[in-house]
C-alpha positions, 0 to 999 in steps of 0.5 A: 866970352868963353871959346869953347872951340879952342879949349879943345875938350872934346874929341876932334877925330872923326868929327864931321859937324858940330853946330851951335850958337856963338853970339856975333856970329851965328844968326836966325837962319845960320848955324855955323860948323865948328868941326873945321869940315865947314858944313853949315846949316842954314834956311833963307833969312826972314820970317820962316827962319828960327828964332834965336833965344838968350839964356836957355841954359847957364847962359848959353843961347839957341835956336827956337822952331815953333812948329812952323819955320823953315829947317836948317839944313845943307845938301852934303854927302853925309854918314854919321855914325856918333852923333850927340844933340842938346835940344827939348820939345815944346810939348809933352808929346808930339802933337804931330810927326816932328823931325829933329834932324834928318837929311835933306830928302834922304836919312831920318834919324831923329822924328818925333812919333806923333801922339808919344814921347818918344823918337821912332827908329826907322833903322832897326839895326839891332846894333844901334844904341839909343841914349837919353841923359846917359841912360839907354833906352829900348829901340822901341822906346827911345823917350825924347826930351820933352816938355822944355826939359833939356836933356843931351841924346845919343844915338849911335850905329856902327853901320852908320846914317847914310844922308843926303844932308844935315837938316835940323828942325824937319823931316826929310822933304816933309813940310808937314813934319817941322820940330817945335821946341828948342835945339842948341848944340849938336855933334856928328862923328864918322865913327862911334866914339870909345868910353874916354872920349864920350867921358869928354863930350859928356864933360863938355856939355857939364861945363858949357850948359851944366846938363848932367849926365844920368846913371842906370839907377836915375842918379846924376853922374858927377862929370869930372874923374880925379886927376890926382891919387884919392885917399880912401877911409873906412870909418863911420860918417860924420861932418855932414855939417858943422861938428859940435864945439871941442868934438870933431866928431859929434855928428855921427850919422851911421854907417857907410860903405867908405869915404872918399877924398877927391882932389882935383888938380889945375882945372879949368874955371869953367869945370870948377863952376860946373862942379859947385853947381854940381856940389850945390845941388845935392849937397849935403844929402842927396846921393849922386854918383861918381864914376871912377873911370880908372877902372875898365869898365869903369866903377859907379860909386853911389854916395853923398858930399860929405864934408864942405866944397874946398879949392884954391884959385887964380882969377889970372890964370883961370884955373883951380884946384878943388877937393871935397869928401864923399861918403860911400852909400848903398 
């Protein structure tokens, strides 16, 4: 079993809570913190408590609230003002006020607005920032993942989330308002967190639960930036598949922007399956995104694999070196 805790890949500073299952563990009605702050959540054991649920994602478990059992939640003095969610309603849209995390009594943050799709913003501060997969949305239209469909939230607001507590799966003191869906993994900063280190969160969240993150024009982001010098050609597009016999160059297919060889050196297995799982799903012709984080602000590269998935590894020591090619598109 992989622990993710002490691979250490994403950002420690600032973090006040960071709560997922971790099987032998956790149980139905705890949720330990991984933040090293030893805020836990947690509801009395027994029928009201959630359900733990196997497999929800690339393997991962979680917890299951019907729309009747008891919130996790502890009584902490709290100001988050970064916070990142993994978790999907049952439904296609609320059927009742939902609260996904709040405070005890004090600080909504996240309630499900009766009758939509969307979370409701009891703050209005103009700068909080709503995100959904990566792509931000309006304070007016802040879309929830729904419909089993996981997706990681982000909200943000440097004025922060004055709480009396953390509790997830009810608003507030509201026994009225319990969440119905799944909720897996969530992290809660002091501070709002610069570009690299969501780059860090986001890359976490590739490689533990194979979650994408989205750019502005809808396409995934491949999640991992390069660590060694890329190569870069302006030619025509070709190898898309097997080249013809004697004719390295037979299946020609028009013309592109550039072409792009990315290597990627000594990374972690769990990175190298998060990228073939990347690789597989749009290989060879759906565009994707790559985001070249050298540059500031950082530079999207719309573009498609061109050439097949290439790595060399080590089952002794996990880690691997990969590579492939991208055609540049428009």
């Amino acid at each position: 079993m992989v622990d993710w805790v002490k691979k250490q890949i994403i950002p420690r500073a600032d973090l006040i809570a960071w709560h997922h299952h971790v099987p032998g563990e956790s149980a139905n009605n705890i949720a330990y913190d991984y933040s090293g702050a030893d805020r836990y959540i947690f509801c009395t054991a027994g029928a009201g408590a959630p359900v733990i649920q196997a497999n929800l994602l690339n393997g991962q478990s979680g917890w299951y609230f019907d729309g009747t059992k008891d919130p996790l939640a502890r009584s902490v003095s709290v100001t988050p003002k970064h916070i990142f969610i993994l978790a999907a309603a049952n439904e296609a849209t609320f059927a009742t006020y939902r609260g996904l995390l709040s405070g005890v009594t004090t600080g909504d943050i996240l309630v499900g607005d009766s009758g939509t799709n969307k979370f409701y913003n009891l703050y209005g501060g103009s700068s909080m920032v709503y995100k959904k997969s990566g792509v931000q949305h309006d304070l007016n239209a802040m879309l929830a993942p729904m419909s089993g469909n996981f997706e990681l939230i982000e909200v943000s607001w440097v004025d922060g989330f004055p709480s009396n507590g953390i509790q997830v799966g009810q608003q507030k003191g509201d026994t009225s308002r319990k969440f119905k869906g799944w909720w897996i993994d969530q992290q809660l900063y002091s501070t709002v967190q610069g570009e690299l280190p969501v780059e860090r969160i986001y890359r976490y969240y590739a490689m533990r639960y194979q979650v994408w993150q989205k750019s502005t024009s809808g396409l995934y982001v491949f999640p991992f930036a390069a660590n060694r010098t890329r190569s870069e050609e302006r030619d025509r597009e070709h190898y898309l598949s097997e080249p013809y016999d004697g004719d390295p160059k037979a299946l020609v297919r028009g013309g592109f922007e550039g072409r792009y060889s990315l290597p990627f050196m000594l990374r972690e297995q769990e990175e190298f399956i998060a990228a073939k799982a990347f690789f597989d799903q749009h290989y060879p012709l759906g565009k994707f995104v790559f985001r070249d984080y050298r540059y500031y602000p950082y530079k999207e590269i719309t573009g498609r694999f061109a050439s097949p998935f290439r790595e060399q590894g080590s089952d002794v020591t996990y880690r691997f070196n990969y590579s492939f090619d991208i055609a540049e598109t428009t």
